[in-house]
C-alpha positions in Angstrom: 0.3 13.4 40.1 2.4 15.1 43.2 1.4 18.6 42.9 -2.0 19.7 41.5 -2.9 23.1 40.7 -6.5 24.5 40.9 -8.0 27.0 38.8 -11.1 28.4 39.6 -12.2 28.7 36.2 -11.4 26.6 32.9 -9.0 28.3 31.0 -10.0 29.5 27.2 -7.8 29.9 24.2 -4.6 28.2 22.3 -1.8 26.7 23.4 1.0 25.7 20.8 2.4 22.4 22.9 5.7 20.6 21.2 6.1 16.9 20.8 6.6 15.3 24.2 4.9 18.4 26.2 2.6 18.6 28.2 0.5 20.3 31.3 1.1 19.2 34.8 -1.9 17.7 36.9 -4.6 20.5 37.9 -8.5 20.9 38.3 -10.4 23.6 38.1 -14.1 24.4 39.1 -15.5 24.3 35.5 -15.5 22.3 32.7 -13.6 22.4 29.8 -13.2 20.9 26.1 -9.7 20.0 24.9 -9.0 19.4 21.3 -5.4 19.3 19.3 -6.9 20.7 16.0 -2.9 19.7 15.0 -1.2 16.6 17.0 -3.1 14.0 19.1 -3.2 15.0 22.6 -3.8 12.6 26.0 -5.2 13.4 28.9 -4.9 11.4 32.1 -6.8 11.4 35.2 -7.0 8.5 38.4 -9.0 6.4 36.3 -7.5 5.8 33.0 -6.5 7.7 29.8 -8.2 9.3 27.0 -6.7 10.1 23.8 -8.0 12.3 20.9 -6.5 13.0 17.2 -7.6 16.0 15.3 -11.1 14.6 15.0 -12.1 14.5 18.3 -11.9 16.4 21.3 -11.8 15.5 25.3 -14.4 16.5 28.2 -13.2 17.4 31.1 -15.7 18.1 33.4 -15.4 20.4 36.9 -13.2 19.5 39.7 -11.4 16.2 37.8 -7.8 16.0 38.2 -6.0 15.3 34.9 -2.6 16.2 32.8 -2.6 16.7 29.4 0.1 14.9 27.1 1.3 16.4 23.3 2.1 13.6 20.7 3.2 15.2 17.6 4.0 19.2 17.1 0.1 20.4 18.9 -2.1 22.8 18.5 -3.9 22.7 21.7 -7.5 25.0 22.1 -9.0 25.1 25.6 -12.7 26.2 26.0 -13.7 26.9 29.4 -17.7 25.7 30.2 -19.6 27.2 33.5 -22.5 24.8 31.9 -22.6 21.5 31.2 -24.3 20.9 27.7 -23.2 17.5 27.3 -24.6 16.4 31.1 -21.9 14.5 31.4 -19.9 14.1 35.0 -16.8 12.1 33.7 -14.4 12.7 31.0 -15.1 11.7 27.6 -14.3 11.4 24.0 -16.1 13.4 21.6 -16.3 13.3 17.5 -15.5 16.6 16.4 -17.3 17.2 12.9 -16.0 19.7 10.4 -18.7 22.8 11.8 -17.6 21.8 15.4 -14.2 22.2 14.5 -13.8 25.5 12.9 -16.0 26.9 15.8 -13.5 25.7 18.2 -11.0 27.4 16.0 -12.6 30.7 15.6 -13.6 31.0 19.4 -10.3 30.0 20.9 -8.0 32.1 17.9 -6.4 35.3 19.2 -7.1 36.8 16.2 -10.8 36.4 16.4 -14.0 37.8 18.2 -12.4 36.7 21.6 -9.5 38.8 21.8 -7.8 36.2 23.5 -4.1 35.3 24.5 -1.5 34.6 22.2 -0.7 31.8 21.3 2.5 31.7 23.3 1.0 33.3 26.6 -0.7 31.4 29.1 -4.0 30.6 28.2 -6.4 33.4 29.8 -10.2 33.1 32.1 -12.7 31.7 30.1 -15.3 33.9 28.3 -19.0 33.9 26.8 -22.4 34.0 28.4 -22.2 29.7 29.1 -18.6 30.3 30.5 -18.5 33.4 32.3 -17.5 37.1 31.0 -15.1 38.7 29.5 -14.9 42.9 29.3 -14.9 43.3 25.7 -16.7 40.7 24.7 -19.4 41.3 21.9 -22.5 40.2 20.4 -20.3 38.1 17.7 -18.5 36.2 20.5 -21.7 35.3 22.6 -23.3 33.6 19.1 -20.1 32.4 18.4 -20.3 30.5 21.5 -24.0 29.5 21.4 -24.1 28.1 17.9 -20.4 25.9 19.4 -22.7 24.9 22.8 -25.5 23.5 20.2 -23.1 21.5 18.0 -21.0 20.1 21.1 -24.7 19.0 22.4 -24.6 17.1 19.6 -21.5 15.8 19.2 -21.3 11.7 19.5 -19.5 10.4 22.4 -16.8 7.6 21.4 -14.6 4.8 23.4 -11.3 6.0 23.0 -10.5 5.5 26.7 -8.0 3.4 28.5 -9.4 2.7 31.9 -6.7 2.1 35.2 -7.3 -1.2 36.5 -7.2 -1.6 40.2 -7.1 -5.5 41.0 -3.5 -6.3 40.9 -3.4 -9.2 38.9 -5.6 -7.4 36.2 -2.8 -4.2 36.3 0.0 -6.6 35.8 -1.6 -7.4 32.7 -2.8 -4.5 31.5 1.4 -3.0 32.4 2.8 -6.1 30.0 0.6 -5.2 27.6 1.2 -1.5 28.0 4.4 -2.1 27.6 4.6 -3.8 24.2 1.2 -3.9 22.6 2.6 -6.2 19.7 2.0 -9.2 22.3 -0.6 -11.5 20.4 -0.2 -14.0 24.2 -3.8 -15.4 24.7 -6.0 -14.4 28.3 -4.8 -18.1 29.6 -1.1 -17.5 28.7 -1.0 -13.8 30.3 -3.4 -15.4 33.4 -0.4 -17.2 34.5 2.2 -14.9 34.1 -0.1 -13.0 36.6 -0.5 -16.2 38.7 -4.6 -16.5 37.8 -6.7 -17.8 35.4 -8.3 -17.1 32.1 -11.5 -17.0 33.7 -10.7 -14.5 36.3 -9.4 -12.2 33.8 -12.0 -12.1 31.6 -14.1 -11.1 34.5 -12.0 -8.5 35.9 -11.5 -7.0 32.3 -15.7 -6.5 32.1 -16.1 -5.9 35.8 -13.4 -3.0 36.1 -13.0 -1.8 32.7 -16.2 -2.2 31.6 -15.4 -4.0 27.9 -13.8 -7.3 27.2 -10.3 -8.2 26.8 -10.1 -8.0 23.0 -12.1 -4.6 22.8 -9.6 -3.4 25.6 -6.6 -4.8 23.9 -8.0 -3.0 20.5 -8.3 -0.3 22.4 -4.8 -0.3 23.7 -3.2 -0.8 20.0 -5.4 2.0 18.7 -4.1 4.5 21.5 -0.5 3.3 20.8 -0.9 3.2 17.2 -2.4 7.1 17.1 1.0 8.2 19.5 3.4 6.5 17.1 1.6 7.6 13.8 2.3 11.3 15.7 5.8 10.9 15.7 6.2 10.1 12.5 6.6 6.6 12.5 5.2 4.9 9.0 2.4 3.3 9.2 4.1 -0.2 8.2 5.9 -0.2 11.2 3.0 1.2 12.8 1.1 -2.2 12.1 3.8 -4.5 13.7 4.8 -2.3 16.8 1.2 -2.5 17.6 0.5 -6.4 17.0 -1.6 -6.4 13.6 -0.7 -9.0 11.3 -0.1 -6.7 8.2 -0.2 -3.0 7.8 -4.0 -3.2 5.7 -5.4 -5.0 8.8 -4.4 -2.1 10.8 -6.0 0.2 7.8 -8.9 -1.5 8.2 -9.7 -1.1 12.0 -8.4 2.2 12.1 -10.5 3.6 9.1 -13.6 1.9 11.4 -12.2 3.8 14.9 -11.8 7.5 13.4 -13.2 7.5 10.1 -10.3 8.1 7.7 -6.6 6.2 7.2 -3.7 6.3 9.0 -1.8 8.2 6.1 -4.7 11.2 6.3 -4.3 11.1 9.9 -2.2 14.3 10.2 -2.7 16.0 6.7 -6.3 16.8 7.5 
């Protein structure tokens, strides 16, 4: 992250983002929720990656540096935050319910009781009574936004982060892995291509990333899995780019993750 912007407020509205596209490293003073109501979207920030599919939505709270990463044709909606409903001081992964959804939909759509941007223009200052005025804004907009505060309050946090290791032994790892997720090698087997032991491993993997290494590798296939399924790979070869033994094993644990298939990923 070279160059990074800063915005004094959280920007609110929609922003179409094609596959591969993205926006560079920034912070601004507020927080924000991100969610890809179309596309799974990743954002990245110094201490790992999150990544979100059409049922869930990011946290980004004030003052964290991060880029944000389109997988799949992305319908990106930005809700700027002066508060901080969720009291939450790092990033996070949030299930986004049906209600949730369509209230992110309605506040951040042009069209609607915002009178925001376009969707092709920069995303504009964010709005509502919890995020800061707008001139224009109405009655409709400021209960639009306070029955949307009360359901994000509710909203279930969930592990669909990718934290950065810093021990260098643990990163080299965590890069072989990275870089082909199908790689069923056992902790012992990738401790000495990283010139340490099982032991130590397994360690660092609960000490710095806070899960162990099969929840992390899960993890890992999961976040792969959701970026291939975006561009259209089938979900077949979804399975063995991503190390499951067969594709209904891969079903399986991603029908437990999110809550539906990988086929009704993007038709939802």
């Amino acid at each position: 992250m070279p160059e990074i912007r800063h915005l004094p407020e959280a920007p609110t509205g929609r922003r179409p983002l094609p596959p591969g596209a993205g926006i560079d490293a920034h912070r601004h003073d507020t927080h924000q929720i991100v969610y890809a109501c179309r596309g799974v979207l990743s954002v990245t920030t110094g201490t790992g990656i999150w990544v979100a599919p059409a049922n869930r939505a990011i946290w980004v709270p004030a003052g964290t540096v991060h880029e944000h990463r389109a997988h799949g044709d992305t319908d990106l909606r930005l809700v700027g935050l002066t508060g901080n409903p969720l009291g939450l001081e790092r990033p996070a992964v949030l299930v986004v319910r049906p209600l949730l959804r369509e209230l992110i939909i309605a506040y951040t759509d042009p069209t609607g009781p915002s009178g925001g941007p376009s969707g092709g223009a920069p995303v504009g200052p964010s709005s509502g009574p919890a995020a800061g005025g707008r001139e224009g804004d109405g009655g409709e907009r400021e209960r639009l936004l306070a029955v949307l505060l009360d359901q994000l309050s509710r909203a279930p946090e969930q592990a669909l982060h990718l934290p950065a290791p810093r021990d260098s032994r643990l990163a080299a790892v965590c890069a072989l892995l990275h870089r082909d997720p199908a790689d069923n090698s056992t902790l012992d087997q990738l401790a000495a291509r990283a010139g340490t032991s099982g032991r130590t491993l397994a360690r660092l993997f609960r000490a710095e990333l806070g899960m162990s290494f099969p929840q992390w590798r899960t993890q890992l296939r999961l976040h792969h899995a959701l970026l291939l399924l975006a561009d259209g790979v089938p979900v077949t070869a979804v399975a063995h780019r991503c190390g499951w033994a067969s594709a209904s094993a891969f079903i399986d644990v991603f029908r437990r993750a999110f809550g539906y298939t990988p086929g009704r990923a993007f038709t939802m």
